[in-house]
N, C-alpha and C positions, 0 to 999 in steps of 0.2 A: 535620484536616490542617493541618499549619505551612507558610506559605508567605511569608515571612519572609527578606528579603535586608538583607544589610549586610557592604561593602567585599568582595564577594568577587572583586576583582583576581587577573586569572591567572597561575598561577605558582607558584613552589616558596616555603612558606612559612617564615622563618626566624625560630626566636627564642633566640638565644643564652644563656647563662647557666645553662641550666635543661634537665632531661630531660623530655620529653614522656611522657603515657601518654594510651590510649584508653579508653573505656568502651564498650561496645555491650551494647545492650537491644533484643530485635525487630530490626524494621529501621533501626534507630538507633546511628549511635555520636557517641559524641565527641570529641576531643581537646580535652587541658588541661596544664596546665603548671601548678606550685608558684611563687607567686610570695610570698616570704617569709610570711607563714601565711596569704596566701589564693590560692583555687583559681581561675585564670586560666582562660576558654575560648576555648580558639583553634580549633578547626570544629567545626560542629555538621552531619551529613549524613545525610540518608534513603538508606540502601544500596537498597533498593529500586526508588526511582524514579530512582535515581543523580544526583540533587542535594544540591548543598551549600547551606545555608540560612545558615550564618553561617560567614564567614573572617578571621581580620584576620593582617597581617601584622605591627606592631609588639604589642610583647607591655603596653606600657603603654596601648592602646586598648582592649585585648582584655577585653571586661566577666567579674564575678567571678561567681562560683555564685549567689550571689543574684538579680544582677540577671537571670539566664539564667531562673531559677524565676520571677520576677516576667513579664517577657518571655516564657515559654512553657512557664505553667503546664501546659500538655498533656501535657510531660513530665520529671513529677515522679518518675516512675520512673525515669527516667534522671538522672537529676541526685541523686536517693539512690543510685545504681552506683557517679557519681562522688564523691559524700561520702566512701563507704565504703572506696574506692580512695584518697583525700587520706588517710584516717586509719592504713591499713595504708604507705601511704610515709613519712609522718609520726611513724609509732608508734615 
C-alpha cells in the first residue's frame, strides 16, 4: 500500500501550457502532463480508498516518470499505462 504525501494543497489544480491526460490501472490513476519530451506527474490517487497520494500544483515541481517509478516502485504497472500513453501522444 502507498501512503505517500506530497504538496497536496486543496484546490483546483492548474498547469498551463499543456493538455493533461490520465492513466488508470486497478484502483489507480494518474494524471500527467507533456512537458517538452518529458512526462510530468501531476496526481497520483487510490480511486478506491478515495485518496490523493501526490498533488503539486506548479508543473516545474511536479516530478518526471522516472523519479515517480523510483518513489513507488509498487506501481510499475501504472507508470508503463503512462509510458505507453506519452508515446501514442507523442508518436
Amino acid at each position: 500500500m502507498v501512503d505517500r504525501q506530497r504538496n497536496t494543497a486543496p484546490g483546483r489544480l492548474r498547469h498551463p501550457g499543456g493538455r493533461t491526460h490520465s492513466a488508470e490501472l486497478g484502483e489507480w490513476r494518474a494524471v500527467w502532463q507533456r512537458d517538452r519530451n518529458r512526462i510530468r506527474i501531476i496526481r497520483v490517487r487510490n480511486l478506491a480508498q478515495d485518496r490523493t497520494v501526490i498533488a503539486v500544483r506548479d508543473l516545474d515541481t511536479a516530478p518526471d516518470l522516472a523519479d515517480m517509478r523510483e518513489q513507488f516502485p509498487e506501481l510499475s504497472a501504472l507508470w508503463d499505462v503512462v509510458r505507453r500513453q506519452f508515446w501514442e501522444v507523442a508518436g
